[in-house]
BARO-885681 format. One record per residue (C-alpha): x, y, z; residue in one letter; residue number from 1. Coordinates in Angstrom, 1 decimal. Each point is the difference from the previous one (the first is absolute). Layout:
X Y Z A NUM .
...
This chain:
-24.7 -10.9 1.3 X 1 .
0.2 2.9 -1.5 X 2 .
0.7 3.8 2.3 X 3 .
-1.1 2.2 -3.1 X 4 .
-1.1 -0.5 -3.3 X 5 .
0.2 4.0 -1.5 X 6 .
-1.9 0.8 -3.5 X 7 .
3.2 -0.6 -1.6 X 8 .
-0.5 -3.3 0.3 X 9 .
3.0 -1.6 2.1 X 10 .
-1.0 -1.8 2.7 X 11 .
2.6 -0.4 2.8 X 12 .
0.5 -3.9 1.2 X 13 .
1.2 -0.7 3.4 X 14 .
1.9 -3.2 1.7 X 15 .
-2.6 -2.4 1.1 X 16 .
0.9 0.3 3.4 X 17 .
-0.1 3.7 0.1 X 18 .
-3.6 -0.5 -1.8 X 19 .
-1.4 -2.4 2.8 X 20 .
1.2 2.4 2.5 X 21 .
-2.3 2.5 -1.5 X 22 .
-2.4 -2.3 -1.0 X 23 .
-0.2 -1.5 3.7 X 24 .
0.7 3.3 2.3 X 25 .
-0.5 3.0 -1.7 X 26 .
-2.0 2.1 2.3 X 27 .
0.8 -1.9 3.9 X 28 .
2.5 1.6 2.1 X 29 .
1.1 -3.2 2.0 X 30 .
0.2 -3.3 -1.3 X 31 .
1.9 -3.3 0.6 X 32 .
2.5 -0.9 -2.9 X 33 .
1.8 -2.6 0.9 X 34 .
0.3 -2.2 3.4 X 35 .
2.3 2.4 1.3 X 36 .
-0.8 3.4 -2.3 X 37 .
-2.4 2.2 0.4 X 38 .
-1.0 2.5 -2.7 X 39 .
-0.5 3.5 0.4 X 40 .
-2.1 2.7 -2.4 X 41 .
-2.0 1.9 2.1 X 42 .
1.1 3.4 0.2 X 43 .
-0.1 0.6 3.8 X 44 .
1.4 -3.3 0.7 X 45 .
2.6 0.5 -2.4 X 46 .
0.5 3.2 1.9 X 47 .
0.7 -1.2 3.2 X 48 .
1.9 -2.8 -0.9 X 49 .
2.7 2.2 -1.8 X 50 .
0.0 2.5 3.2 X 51 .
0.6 -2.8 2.2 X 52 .
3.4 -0.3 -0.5 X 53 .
3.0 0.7 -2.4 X 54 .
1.1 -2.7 -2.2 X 55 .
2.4 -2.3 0.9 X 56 .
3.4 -0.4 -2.2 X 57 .
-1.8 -3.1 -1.5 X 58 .
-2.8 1.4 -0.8 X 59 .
1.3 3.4 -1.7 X 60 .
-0.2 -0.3 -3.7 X 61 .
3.4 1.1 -1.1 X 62 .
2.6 0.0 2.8 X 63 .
-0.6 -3.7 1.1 X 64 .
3.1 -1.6 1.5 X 65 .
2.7 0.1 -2.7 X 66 .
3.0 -3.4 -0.5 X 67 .
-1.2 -0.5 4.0 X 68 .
0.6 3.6 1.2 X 69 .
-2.7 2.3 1.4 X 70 .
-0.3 3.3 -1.5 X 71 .
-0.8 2.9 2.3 X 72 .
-2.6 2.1 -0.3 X 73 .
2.5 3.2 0.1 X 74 .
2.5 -1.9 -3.1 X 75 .
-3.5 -0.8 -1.8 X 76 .
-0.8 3.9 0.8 X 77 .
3.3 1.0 -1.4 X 78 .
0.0 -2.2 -3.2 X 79 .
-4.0 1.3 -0.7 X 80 .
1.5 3.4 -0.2 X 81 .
3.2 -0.6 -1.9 X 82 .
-2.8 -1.7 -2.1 X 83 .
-1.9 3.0 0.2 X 84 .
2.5 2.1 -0.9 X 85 .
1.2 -1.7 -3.1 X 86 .
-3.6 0.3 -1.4 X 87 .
-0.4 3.7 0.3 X 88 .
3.6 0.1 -1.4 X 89 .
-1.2 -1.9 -3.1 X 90 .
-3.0 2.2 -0.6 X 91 .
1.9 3.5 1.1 X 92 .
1.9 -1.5 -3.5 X 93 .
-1.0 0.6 -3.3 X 94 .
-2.7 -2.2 -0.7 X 95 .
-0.8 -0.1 -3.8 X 96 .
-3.4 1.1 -1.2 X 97 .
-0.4 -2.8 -2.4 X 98 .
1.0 -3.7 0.4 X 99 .
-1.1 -2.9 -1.7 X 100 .
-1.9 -1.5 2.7 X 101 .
-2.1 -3.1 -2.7 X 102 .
0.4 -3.4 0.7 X 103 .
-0.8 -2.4 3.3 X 104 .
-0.4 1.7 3.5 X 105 .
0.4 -0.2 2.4 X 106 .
3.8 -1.0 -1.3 X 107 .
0.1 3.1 -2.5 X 108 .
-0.5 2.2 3.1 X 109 .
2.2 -2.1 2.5 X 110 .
3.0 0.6 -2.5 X 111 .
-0.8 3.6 -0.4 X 112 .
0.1 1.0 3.7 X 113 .
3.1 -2.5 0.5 X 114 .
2.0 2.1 -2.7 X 115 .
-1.5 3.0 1.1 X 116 .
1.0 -0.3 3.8 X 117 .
2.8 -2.2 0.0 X 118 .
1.5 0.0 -3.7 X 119 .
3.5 1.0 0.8 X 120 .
0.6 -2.7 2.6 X 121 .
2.3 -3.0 -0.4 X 122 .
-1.4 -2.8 -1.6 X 123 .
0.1 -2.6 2.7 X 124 .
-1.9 2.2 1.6 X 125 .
-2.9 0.9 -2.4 X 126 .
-0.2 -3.1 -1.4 X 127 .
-1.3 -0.8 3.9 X 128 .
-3.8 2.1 -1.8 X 129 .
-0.6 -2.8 -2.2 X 130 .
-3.3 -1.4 0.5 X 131 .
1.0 -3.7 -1.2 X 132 .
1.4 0.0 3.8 X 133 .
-3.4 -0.2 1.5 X 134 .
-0.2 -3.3 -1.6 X 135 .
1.9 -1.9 2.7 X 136 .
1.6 1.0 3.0 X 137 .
2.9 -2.0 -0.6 X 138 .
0.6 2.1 -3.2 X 139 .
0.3 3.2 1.4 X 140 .
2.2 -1.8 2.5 X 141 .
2.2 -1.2 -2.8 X 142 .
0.5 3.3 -1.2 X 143 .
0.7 2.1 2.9 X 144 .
2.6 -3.0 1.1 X 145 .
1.4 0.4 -3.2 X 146 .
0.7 3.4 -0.2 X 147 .
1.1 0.7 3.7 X 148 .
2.3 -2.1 -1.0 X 149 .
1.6 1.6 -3.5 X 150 .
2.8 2.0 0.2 X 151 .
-0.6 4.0 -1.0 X 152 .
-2.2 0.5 2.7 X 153 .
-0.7 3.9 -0.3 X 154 .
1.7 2.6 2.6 X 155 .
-1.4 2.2 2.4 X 156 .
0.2 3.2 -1.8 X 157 .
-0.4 -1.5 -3.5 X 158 .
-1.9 2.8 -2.5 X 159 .
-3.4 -0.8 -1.2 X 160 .
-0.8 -2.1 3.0 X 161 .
-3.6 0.9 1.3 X 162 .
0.2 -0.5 3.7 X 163 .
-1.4 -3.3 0.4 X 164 .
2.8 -1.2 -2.3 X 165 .
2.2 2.5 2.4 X 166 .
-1.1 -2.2 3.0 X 167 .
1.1 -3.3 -1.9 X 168 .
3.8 1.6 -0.6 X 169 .
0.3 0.1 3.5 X 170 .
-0.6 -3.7 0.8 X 171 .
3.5 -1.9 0.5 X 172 .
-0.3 -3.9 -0.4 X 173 .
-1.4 -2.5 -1.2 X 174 .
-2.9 -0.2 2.2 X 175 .
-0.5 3.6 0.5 X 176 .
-0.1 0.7 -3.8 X 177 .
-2.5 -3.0 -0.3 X 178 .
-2.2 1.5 2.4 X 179 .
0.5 3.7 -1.4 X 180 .
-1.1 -1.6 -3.2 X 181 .
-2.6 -1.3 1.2 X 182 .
-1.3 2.9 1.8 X 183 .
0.6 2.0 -3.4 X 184 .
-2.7 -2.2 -1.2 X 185 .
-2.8 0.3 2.9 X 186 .
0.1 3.9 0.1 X 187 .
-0.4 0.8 -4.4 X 188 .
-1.2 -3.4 -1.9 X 189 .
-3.5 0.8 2.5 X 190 .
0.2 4.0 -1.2 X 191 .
0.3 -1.7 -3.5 X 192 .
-2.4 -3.0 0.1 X 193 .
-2.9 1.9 1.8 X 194 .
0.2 3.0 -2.2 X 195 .
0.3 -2.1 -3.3 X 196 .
-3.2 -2.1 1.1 X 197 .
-1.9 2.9 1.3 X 198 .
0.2 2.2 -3.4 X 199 .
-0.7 -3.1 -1.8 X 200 .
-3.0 -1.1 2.0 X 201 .
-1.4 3.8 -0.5 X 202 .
0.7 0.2 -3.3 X 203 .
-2.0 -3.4 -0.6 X 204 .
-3.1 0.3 2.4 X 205 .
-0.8 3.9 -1.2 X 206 .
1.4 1.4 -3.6 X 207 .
-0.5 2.0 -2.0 X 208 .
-0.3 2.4 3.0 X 209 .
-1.9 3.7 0.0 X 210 .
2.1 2.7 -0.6 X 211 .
-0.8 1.4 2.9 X 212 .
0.8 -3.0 2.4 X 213 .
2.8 0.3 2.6 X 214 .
2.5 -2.3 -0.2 X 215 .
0.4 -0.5 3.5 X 216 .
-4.1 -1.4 0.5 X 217 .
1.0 -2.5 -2.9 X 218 .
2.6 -1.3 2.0 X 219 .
-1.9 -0.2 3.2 X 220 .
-3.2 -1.4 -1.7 X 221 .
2.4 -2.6 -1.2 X 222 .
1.3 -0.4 3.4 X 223 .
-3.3 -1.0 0.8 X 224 .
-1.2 -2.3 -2.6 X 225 .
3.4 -1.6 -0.1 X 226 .
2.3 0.9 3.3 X 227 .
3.1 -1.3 -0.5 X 228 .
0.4 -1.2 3.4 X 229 .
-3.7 -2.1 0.0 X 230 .
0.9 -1.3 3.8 X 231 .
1.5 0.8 3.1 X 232 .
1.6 -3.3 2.0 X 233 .
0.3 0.5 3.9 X 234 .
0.6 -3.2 2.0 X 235 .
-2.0 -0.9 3.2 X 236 .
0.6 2.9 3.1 X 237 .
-1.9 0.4 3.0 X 238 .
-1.5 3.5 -0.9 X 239 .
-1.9 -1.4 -3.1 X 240 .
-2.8 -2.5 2.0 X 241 .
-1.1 2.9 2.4 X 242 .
-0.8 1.9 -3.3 X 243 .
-2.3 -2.3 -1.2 X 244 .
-1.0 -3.6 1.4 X 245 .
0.1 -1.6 -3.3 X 246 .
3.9 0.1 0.3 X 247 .
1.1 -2.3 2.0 X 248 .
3.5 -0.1 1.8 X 249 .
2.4 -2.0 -2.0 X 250 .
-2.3 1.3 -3.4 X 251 .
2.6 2.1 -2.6 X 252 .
-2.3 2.7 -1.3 X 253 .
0.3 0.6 -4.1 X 254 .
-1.2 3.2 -0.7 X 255 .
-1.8 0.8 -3.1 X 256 .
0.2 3.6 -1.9 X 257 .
-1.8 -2.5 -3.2 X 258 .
-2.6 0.2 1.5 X 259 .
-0.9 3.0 2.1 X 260 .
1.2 2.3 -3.0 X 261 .
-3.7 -1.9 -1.8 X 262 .
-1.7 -0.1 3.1 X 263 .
-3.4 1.3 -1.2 X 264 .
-0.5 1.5 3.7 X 265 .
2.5 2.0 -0.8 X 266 .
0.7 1.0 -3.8 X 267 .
-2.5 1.1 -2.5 X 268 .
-0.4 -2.6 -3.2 X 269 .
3.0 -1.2 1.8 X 270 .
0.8 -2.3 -3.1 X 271 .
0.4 3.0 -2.6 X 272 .
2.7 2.0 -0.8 X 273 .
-1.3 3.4 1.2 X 274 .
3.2 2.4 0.6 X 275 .
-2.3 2.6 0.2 X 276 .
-0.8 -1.1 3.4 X 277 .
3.2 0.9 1.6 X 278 .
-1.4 3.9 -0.9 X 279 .
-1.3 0.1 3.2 X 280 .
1.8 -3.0 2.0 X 281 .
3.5 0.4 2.0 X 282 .
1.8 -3.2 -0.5 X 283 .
2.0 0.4 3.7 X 284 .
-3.5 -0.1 1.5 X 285 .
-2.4 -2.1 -2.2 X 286 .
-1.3 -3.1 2.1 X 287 .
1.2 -3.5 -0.8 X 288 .
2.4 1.7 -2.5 X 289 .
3.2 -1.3 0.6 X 290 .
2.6 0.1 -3.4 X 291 .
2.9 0.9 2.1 X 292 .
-1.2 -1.7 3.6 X 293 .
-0.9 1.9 2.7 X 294 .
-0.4 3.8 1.7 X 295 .
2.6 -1.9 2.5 X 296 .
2.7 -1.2 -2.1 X 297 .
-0.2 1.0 -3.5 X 298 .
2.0 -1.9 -2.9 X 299 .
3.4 1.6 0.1 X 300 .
0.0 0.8 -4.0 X 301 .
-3.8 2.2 -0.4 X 302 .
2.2 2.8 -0.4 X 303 .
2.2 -1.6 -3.3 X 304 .
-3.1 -2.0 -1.3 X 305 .
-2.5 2.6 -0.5 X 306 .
2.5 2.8 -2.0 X 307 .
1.8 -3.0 -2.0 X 308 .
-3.4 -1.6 -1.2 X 309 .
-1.6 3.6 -0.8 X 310 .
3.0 0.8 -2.0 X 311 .
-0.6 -3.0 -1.5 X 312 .
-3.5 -0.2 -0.6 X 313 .
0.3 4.2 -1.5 X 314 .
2.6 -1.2 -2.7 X 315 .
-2.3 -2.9 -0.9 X 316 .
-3.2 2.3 -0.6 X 317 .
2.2 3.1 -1.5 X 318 .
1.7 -2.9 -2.7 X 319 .
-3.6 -0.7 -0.8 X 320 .
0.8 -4.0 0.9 X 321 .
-3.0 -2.5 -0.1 X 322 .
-0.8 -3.8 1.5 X 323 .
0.4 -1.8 -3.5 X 324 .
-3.8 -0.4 -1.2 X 325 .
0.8 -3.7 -0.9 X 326 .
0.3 -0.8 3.8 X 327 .
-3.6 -0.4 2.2 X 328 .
1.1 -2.5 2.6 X 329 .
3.2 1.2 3.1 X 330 .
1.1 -2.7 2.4 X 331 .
0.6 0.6 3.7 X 332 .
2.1 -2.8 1.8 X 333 .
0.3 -0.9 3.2 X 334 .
3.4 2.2 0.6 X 335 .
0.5 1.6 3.0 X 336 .
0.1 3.0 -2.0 X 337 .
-3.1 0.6 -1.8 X 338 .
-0.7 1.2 -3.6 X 339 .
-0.7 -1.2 -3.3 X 340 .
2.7 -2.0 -1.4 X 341 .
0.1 1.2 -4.0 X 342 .
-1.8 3.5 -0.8 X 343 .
1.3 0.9 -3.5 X 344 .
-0.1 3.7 -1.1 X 345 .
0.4 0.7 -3.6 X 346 .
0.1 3.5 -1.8 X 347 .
-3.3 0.2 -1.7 X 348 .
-0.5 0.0 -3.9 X 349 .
């Protein structure tokens, strides 16, 4: 099923499953998924359910438990800001006006921001951004293994470090290297991934842009056609059945940004790509809008996505970069991460 078809004629193709859940739901707020799942669109709903409660460590998105240790919520707040920090670092830099940007994104962009934010750190540890990892768990696994274990581990006070790479000098040990690897990896491949995907899915649902178009409602009207984070899981707690009656006890609740961002109650032509729109929209306070979760616990890296992916987007309209005309059809799988899989800008001729 398509989600837009613009007079450029590409059509954007989504998973099957992600098609049926439009197909089936688009437009109810509570509905029963599975046996023990409940789905959740409407905006009020969603609401409350987010409010209800924090997330749990299982539940959070990026600082899940980590080779069987629980991270805190102050080390997770510490590492986001290191993170943080390292970002602004890399844009504070010298970034250069023109880069050849051409070829398949979202990998073109992933590699860019990778060099751009953590090109000067040790090998083992960049290598850590490749996106072939998300293939398999166990090959990530492999990798960080392998290099906690290789002598020439860098030292605390090394130059060029950023200070994620800092925090990784300081591990001593085996399994405290693999672990500091590891967390290396959770805190800047997202910053990479989500910002790659994001520009790309822009760049293929809208251009050629107006002059006149703010990059920052491009990326938040891709943020709602295509939210990189489509769903929400919380598992089954007692606060979520005296919200609504249609939850039962024991029912996990999947929460669905996919849908309330079309919900037709709620947007205006809700499957076009209207950046326009956000003119006069906030995106902190527009219902069932939900790119970076909710009012109550917003998505630790907002504050790096939105900078990185309108630097990104600017040098892609000032290069005067276009989807190739040869391609009409994008793919969206069924990732946890959502975007179109291949969007391939050219230089025109």
């Amino acid at each position: 099923m398509p989600v837009s078809s613009v007079p450029r004629t590409r059509t954007t193709v989504l998973h099957p499953r992600l098609a049926a859940l439009l197909k089936d739901h688009l437009g109810q707020d509570v509905f029963r998924l599975e046996p023990d799942t409940v789905g959740v669109a409407g905006s009020e709903v969603l609401d409350r359910v987010l409010a209800a409660r924090r997330a749990t460590e299982t539940e959070r998105p990026t600082f899940k438990p980590l080779h069987g240790r629980s991270i805190s919520r102050s080390e997770a707040s510490t590492v986001t800001r290191t993170v943080g920090a390292d970002v602004r670092a890399a844009l504070e830099r010298h970034v250069p006006g023109r880069v050849d940007l051409s070829g398949s994104w979202p990998v073109t962009g992933h590699m860019f921001l990778r060099d751009l934010i953590l090109g000067q750190d040790p090998y083992r540890l960049r290598i850590l951004m490749s996106r072939y990892l998300e293939l398999t768990p166990k090959l990530t696994g492999s990798v960080i293994a392998v290099g906690a274990a290789l002598p020439g581990w860098p030292k605390p006070g090394d130059s060029g470090l950023t200070g994620l790479a800092a925090r990784v000098a300081e591990a001593v040990g085996y399994h405290d290297r693999r672990y500091a690897m590891g967390m290396y990896r959770r805190a800047a491949a997202p910053v990479c991934f989500t910002v790659s995907t994001l520009v790309a899915n822009a760049v293929w649902l809208g251009a050629p842009f107006d002059n006149d178009t703010p990059n920052r409602h491009i990326i938040h009207e891709a943020l709602r056609l295509l939210p990189p984070s489509w769903n929400l899981l919380r598992t089954a707690s007692p606060e979520y059945p005296r919200i609504d009656a249609r939850i039962g006890i024991t029912d996990d609740v999947l929460l669905l940004p996919l849908l309330s961002h079309r919900d037709r109650a709620l947007w205006e032509a809700p499957d076009e790509f209207r950046p326009e729109r956000w003119n006069d929209l906030d995106p902190d306070t527009a219902p069932g809008y939900l790119p970076f979760g909710h009012s109550s616990e917003r998505c630790w890296g907002r504050h790096m996505v939105m900078p990185l992916a309108e630097l990104l987007l600017d040098l892609i309209r000032t290069s005067g970069l276009q989807v190739d005309p040869r391609q009409r059809v994008g793919r969206v799988p069924l990732l946890g991460l959502l975007g179109v899989e291949d969007v391939r800008l050219t230089q025109p001729k």
